[in-house]
N, C-alpha and C positions, 0 to 999 in steps of 0.2 A: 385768301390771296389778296395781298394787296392792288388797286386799280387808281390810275392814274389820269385824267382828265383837266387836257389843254386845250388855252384860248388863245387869242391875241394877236397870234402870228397873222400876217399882212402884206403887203409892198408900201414903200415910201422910199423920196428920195431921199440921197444923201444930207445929212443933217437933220434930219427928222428925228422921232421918238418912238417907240413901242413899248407897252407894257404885256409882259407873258404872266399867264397864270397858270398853274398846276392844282390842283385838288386832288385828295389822293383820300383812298377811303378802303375799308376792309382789314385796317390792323388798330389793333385794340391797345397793342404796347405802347408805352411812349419811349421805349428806348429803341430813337428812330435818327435819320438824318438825311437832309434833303439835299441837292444840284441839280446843274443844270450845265445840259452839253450841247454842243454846237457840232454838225459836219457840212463841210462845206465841198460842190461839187468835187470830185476826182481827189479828195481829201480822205485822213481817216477822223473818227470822231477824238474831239478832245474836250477838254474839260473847262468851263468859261467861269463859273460859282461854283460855289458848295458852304454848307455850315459843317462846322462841329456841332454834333448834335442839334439841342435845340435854341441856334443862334448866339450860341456862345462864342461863337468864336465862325468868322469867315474868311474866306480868300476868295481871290481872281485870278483870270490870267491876265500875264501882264500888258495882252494888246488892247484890254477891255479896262484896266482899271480908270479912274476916273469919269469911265461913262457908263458901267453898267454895274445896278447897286440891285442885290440879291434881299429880299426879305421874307418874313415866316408870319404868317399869323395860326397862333397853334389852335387857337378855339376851333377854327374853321379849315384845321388839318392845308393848309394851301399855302405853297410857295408863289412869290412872284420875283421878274426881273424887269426892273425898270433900263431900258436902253435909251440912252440919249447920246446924241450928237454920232448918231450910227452913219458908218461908211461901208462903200461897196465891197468890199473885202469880209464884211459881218454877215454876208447872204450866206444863208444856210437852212437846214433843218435845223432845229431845235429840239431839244430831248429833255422832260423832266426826268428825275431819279432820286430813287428812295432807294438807301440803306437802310437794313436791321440791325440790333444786338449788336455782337463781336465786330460786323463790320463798320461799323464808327466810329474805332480804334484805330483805322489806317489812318495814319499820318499825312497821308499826299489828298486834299481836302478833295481835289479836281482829279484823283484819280479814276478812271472807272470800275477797275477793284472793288472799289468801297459799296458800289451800289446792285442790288439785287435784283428791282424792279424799275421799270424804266416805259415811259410811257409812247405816243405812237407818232410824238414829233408833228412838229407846227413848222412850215416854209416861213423864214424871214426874205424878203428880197429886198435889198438898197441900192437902187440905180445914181447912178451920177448925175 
């Protein structure tokens, strides 16, 4: 069974930085693929990154692109998302997620479909 282990989350004001990390351990395949999702109070969860597989290919959504860049380092099995120039609207839980196999074929990169295991979420908060 895969396991998931997150960092980073915090408070900072608005225009600030964070970086999130993920480490995930317990799956030996490497036909994998990583994201990362966001819910935010009285919200449902949606999808901020994700790779194609193993960083071949990425997306965002579109209120994040330009500020938050999604990276892999595979030696050390762990994703990270670099957030900058965060505003109060980005306050949320955080959720890393690993797909398996067949599900890294879904097309919609942010969808949550794609992902199996999903770790226990880090609070971000961005005050004004």
């Amino acid at each position: 069974q895969v396991q998931l282990v997150e960092s980073g989350g915090g408070s900072v004001q608005g225009g600030g930085s964070l970086k999130l990390s993920c480490a995930a351990s317990g799956y030996t395949d490497n036909n994998y693929c990583m994201g990362w999702f966001r819910q935010a109070p009285g919200k449902e969860r949606e999808g901020v990154a994700g790779f194609y597989f193993r960083g071949t290919r990425t997306d965002y959504a579109d209120s994040v692109k330009g500020r938050f860049t999604i990276s892999q380092d595979n030696a050390k099995n762990t994703v990270y998302l670099q957030m900058n120039s965060l505003k109060p609207e980005d306050t949320g839980i955080y959720y890393c997620a690993v797909g398996t196999f067949y599900r890294c074929y879904y097309p919609d990169l942010l969808g949550a479909m794609r992902y199996n295991y999903w770790g226990q979420g880090t609070q971000v908060t961005v005050s004004s």
